[in-house]
VEXFIFI-435778 format. One line per 4 residues: number of its first residue (from 1); their letters; for each residue x, y, z of C-alpha. Coordinates in steps of 0.2 Angstrom, whole numbers, plus 5000, padded with zeros to 4 digits. Each point is the difference from the previous one (the first is absolute). Layout:
residues N
NUM = a = X:Y:Z | ...
This chain:
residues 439
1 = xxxx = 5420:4078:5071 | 4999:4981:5005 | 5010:4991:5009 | 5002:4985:5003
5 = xxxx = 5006:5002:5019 | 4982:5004:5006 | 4988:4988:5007 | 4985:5002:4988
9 = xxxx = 4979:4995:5005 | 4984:5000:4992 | 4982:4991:4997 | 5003:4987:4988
13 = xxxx = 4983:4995:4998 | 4985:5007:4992 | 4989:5015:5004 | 4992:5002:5017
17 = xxxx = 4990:4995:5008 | 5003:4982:4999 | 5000:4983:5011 | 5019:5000:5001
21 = xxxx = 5015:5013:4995 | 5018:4994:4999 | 5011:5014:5003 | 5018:4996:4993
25 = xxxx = 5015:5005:5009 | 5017:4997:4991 | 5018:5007:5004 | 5015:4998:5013
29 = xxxx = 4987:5007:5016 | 4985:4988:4992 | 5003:4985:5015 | 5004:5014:5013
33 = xxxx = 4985:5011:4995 | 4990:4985:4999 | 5005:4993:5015 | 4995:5016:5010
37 = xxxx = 4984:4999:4995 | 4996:4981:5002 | 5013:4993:5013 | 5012:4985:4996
41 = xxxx = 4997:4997:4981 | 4996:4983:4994 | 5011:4989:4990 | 5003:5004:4982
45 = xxxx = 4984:4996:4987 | 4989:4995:5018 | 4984:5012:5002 | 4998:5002:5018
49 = xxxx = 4986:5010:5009 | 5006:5014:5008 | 4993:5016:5009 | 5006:5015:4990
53 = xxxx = 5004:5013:5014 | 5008:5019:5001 | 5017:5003:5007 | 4988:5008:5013
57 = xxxx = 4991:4983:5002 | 4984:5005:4993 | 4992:4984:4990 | 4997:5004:4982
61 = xxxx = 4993:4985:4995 | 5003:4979:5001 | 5006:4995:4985 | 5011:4986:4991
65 = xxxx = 5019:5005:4996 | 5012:4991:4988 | 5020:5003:4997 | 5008:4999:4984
69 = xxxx = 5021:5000:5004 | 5011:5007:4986 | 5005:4995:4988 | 4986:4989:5000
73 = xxxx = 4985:5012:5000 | 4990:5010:4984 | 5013:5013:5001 | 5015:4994:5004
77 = xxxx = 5002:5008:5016 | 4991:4995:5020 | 4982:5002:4997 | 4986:4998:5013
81 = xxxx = 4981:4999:4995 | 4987:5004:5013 | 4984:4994:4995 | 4986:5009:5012
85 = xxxx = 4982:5004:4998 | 4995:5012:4985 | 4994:5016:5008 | 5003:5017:4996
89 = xxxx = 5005:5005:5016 | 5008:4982:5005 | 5013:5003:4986 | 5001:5020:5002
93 = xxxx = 5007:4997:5017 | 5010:4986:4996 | 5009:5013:4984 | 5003:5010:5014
97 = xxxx = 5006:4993:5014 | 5014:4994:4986 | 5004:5017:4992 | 5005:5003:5020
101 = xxxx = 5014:4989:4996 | 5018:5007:4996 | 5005:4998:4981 | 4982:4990:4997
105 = xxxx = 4988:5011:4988 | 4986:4995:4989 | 5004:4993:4982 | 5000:5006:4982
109 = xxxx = 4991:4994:4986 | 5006:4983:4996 | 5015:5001:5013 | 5001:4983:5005
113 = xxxx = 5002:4995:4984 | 5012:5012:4992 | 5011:4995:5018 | 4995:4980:4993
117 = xxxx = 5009:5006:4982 | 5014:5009:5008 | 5003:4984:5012 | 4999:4988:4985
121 = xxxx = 4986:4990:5005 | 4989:5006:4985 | 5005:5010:4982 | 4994:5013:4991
125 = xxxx = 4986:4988:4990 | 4995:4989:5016 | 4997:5017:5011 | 4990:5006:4982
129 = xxxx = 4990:4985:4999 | 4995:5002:5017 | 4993:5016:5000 | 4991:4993:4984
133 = xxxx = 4992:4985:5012 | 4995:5013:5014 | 4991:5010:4984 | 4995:4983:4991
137 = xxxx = 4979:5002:4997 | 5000:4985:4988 | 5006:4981:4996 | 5012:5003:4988
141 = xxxx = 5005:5016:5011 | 5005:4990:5012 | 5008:4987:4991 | 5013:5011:4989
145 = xxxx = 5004:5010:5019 | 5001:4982:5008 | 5013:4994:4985 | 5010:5020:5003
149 = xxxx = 4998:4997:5020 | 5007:4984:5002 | 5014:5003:4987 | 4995:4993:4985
153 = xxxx = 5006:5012:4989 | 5015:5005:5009 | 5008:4984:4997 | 4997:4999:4982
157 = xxxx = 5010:5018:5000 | 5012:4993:5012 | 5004:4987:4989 | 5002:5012:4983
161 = xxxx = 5010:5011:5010 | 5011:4986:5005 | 5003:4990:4981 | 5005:5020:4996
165 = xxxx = 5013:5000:5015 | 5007:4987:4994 | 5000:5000:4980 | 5009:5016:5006
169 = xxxx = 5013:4991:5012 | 5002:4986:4986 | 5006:5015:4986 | 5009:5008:5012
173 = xxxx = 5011:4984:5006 | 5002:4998:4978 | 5004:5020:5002 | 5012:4997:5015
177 = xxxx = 5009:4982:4995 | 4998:4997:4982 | 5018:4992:5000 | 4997:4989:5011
181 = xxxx = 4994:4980:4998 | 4983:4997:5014 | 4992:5017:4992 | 4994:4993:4981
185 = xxxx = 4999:5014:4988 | 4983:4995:4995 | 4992:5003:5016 | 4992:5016:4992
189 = xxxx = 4992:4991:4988 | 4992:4991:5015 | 4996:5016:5008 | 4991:5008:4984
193 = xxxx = 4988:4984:4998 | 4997:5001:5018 | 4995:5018:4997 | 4990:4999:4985
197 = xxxx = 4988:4985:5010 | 5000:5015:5015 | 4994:5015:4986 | 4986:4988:4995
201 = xxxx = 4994:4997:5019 | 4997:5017:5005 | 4996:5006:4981 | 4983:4984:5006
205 = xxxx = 4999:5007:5016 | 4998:5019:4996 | 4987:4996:4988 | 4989:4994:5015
209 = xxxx = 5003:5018:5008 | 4983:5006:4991 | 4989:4985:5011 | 5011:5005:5017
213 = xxxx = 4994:5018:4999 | 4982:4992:4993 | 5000:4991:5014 | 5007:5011:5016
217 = xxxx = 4991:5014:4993 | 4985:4993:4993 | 4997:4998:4982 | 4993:5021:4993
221 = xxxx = 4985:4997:4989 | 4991:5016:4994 | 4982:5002:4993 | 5001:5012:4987
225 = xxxx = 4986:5007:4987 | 4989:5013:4994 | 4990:5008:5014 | 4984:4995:5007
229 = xxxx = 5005:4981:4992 | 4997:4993:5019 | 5019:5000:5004 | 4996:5005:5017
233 = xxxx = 4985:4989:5001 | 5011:4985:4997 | 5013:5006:5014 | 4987:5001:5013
237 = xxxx = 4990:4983:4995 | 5019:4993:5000 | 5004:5006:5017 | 4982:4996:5007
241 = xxxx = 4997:5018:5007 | 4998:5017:4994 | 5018:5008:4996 | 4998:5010:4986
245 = xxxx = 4985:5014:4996 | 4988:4992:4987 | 4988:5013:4990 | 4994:5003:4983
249 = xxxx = 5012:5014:4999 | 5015:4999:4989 | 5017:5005:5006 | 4993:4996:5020
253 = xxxx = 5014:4991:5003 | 5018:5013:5001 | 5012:4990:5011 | 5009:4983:4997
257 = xxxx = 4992:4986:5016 | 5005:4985:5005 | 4994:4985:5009 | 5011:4985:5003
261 = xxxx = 4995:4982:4995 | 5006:4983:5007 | 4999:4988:4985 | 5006:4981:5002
265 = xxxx = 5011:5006:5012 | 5008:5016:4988 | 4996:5017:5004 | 4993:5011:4988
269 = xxxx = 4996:5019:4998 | 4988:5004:4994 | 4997:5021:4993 | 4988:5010:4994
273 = xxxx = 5002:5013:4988 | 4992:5015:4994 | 4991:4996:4982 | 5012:5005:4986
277 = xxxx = 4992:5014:4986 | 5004:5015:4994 | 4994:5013:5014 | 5005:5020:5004
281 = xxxx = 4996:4999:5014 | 5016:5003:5014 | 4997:4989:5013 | 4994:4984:4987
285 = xxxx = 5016:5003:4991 | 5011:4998:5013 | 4990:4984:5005 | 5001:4992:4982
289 = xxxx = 5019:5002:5000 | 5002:4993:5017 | 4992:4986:4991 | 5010:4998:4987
293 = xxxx = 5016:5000:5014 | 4990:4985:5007 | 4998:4992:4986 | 5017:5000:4996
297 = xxxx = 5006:4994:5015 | 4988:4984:4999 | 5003:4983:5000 | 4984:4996:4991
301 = xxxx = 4985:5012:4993 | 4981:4998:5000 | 4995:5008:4987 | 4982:5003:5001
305 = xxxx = 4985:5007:4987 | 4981:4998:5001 | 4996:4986:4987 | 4998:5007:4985
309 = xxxx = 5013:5013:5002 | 5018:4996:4994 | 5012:4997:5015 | 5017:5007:4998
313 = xxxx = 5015:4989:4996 | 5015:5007:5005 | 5006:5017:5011 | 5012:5012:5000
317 = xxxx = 5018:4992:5009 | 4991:4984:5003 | 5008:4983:4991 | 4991:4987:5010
321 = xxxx = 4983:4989:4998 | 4984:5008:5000 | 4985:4993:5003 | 4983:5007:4992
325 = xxxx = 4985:4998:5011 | 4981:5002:4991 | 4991:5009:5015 | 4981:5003:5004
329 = xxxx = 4995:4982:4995 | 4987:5000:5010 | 4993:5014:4987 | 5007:4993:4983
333 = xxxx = 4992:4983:4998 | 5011:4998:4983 | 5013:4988:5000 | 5017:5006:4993
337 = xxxx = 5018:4994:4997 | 5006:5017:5000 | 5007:5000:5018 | 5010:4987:5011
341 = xxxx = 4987:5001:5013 | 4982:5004:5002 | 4993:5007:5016 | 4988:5007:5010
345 = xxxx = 5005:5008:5018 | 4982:5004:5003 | 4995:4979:4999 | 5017:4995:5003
349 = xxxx = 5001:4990:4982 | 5019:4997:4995 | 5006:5005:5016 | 5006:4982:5004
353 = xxxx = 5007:4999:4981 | 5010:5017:5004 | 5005:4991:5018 | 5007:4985:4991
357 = xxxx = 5008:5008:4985 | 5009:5012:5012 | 5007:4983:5007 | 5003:4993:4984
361 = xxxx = 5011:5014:5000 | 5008:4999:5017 | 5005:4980:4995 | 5008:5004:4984
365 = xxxx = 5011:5014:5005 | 5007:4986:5015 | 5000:4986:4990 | 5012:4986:5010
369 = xxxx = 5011:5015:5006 | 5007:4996:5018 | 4996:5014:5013 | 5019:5004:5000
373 = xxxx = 4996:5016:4992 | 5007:5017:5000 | 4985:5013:5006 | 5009:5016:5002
377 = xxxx = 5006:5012:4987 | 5016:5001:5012 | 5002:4982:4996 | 4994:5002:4981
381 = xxxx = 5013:5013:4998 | 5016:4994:5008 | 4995:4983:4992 | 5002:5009:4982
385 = xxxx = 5017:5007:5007 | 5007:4985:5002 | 4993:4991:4983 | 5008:5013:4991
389 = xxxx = 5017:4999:5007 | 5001:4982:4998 | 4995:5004:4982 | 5013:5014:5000
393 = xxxx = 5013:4986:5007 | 4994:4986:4985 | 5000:5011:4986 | 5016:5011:5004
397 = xxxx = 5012:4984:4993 | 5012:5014:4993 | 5001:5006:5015 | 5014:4994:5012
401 = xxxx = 4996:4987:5014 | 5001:5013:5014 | 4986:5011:4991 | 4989:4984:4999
405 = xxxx = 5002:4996:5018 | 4998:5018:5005 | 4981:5000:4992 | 4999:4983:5011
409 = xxxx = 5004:5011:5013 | 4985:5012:4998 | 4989:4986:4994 | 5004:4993:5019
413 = xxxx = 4998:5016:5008 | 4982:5003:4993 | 4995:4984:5008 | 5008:5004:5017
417 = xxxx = 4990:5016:5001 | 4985:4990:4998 | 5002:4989:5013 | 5010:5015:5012
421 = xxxx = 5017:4991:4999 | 5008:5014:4994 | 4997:5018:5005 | 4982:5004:5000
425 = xxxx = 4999:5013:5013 | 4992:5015:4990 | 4984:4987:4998 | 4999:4994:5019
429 = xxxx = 4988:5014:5004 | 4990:4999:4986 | 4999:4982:5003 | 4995:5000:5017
433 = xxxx = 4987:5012:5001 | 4989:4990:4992 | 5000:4991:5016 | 4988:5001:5014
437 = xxx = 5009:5006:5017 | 5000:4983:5011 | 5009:4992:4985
């Protein structure tokens, strides 16, 4: 089990080798531990070069080392960075000349930052959003984890959470001290407006939920079709390499892949799928129905056919927009309005069409949305928890005013556990390993 008491270390920075490692120390033995290493410590936020030395006086390395005092540091508590040269063996015996420390031991996964969320210097959306940002591989990646990171988001839910706290004080001071003059018996119907303008805000904001997902986990686009229609031929000219087995034989492909995209800034993925017939054979079968599972978890479908051949329109379990694709026109010189798209992977032709309707695409499902966005289906779900209840609260005017404010209550609640201010400890773990260990 954790505990706060114990001085915790770890590489913070990236993989080794590298020109420098920081190794983090943090806890109430960070200034002692650090200062038996590297001899008077510098003033707070000042990086002075020190030589990093054993308790038996064998130099480790020279290197620069920076103090962070609580409560005014990452976590919240004494914290100590020692930036050194990024050798393996440099940092392996700096590790362990500090695991010889009493009550000092190597961090968890994402330890400093769940000690961070437990000192209050970052909640449960911030600590979220940056794991995101350390994981960010595109633009708009970076963007929506930047908005979460720096608390974006957690104020707009601070600020429902609060109008709920007090449309519930307001009812219960009418509840408490209806006979009396300052509370006006038509503070409710103050309340109930306010409340009604608050189920339309997060009713807006849940309907961006779909591009917050899109964009965090990259917008899923499958290529579906018959076999042998070059389904695998378009993934490989798309990805610029070979990752799928092209031949002439139908059924070759058996497995759903996968490359990942970087368009304008969005991630897309990208699968492949086996061609979809009526077959006997075992194996193909199991492939064409981890097709159709593809398919209907996709955010947009390539539905492709050789031109001339009729590309299907809709899928088992899938509601959204398909595109049809005309392939092979390097072979096929007739023109055709049959398909949205014409293209040859072999030449190339329509792949910068494909590019820019897969954009197209991307622009309309963000339109002039602000990067306040839910992205989680944690957020998505506790989001919908507390809609309802505020609905339950607006349409229950039979009920008494105690009832209303008790699905306020729950409505508030749904937002804390979003954020972490109320009890979230049964997601903590889940949460935080995610995280790499110096973080």
């Amino acid at each position: 089990m954790l505990t706060m008491n114990e001085t915790i270390y770890a590489l913070s920075s990236g993989g080794l080798p590298a020109g420098v490692a920081v190794i983090r120390i943090s806890g109430n033995l960070a200034l002692r531990v650090a200062e038996s290493l590297a001899g008077p410590l510098p003033q707070s936020r000042q990086a002075v070069l020190r030589t990093i030395r054993t308790r038996n006086n064998m130099m480790i390395d020279r290197g620069l080392v920076l103090v962070f005092p609580g409560p005014a540091s990452f976590t919240g508590e004494d914290c100590v960075e020692i930036h050194v040269h990024g050798g393996k063996a440099v940092v392996n015996a700096l590790l362990e000349e500090l695991s010889t420390f009493e009550n000092c031991r190597m961090a968890e996964h994402g330890e400093f930052s769940r000690r961070a969320l437990e000192n209050g210097k970052m909640d449960l959306v911030e600590v979220e959003g940056l794991a995101d940002l350390i994981g960010a591989e595109t633009e708009m990646q970076r963007r929506l984890a930047l908005e979460h990171a720096a608390g974006g988001l957690s104020d707009l839910y601070n600020g429902w959470a609060d109008r709920l706290t007090r449309a519930r004080a307001l009812i219960e001071a009418e509840l408490d001290f209806a006979d009396e003059d300052d509370v006006p018996g038509s503070v409710s119907d103050m309340v109930w407006a306010d409340m009604k303008r608050l189920r339309l805000e997060i009713s807006d904001h849940l309907a961006g939920a779909d591009l917050g997902e899109i964009i965090r986990d990259g917008l899923k686009v499958v290529i579906a079709g018959a076999p042998n229609v070059g389904k695998s031929s378009l993934m490989n000219a798309l990805a610029k390499r070979e990752v799928a087995i092209v031949t002439d034989i139908a059924g070759t492909t058996r497995d759903v892949l996968h490359i990942d995209l970087n368009i304008e800034g969005y991630a897309v993925r990208l699968y492949d799928t086996a061609g979809l017939r009526d077959t006997d054979e075992v194996v193909e079968r199991e492939g064409i129905r981890r097709a159709l599972r593809t398919v209907a978890d996709a955010d947009l479908v390539l539905s492709l056919a050789e031109i001339g051949g009729e590309a299907q329109r809709s899928f088992p379990g899938f509601a959204g927009k398909v595109l049809t694709v005309g392939t092979k026109a390097d072979i096929h010189a007739e023109k055709t309005n049959q398909y949205d798209l014409l293209i040859s992977s072999t030449t190339g032709s329509g792949l910068a069409e494909l590019h820019e309707l897969l954009r197209q695409d991307l622009q309309i499902r963000s339109g002039a949305l602000s990067l306040a966005l839910p992205s989680r289906l944690r957020h998505r779900t506790l989001l919908a928890e507390s809609l309802d209840a505020v609905e339950a609260a607006l349409g229950s005017e039979d009920h008494g005013l105690d009832i209303r404010a008790e699905y306020l209550r729950r409505a508030a609640t749904s937002l804390g556990r979003i954020t972490g201010r109320v009890d979230v400890e049964d997601l903590l773990d889940v949460i935080f390993s995610e995280f790499c260990i110096g973080k």
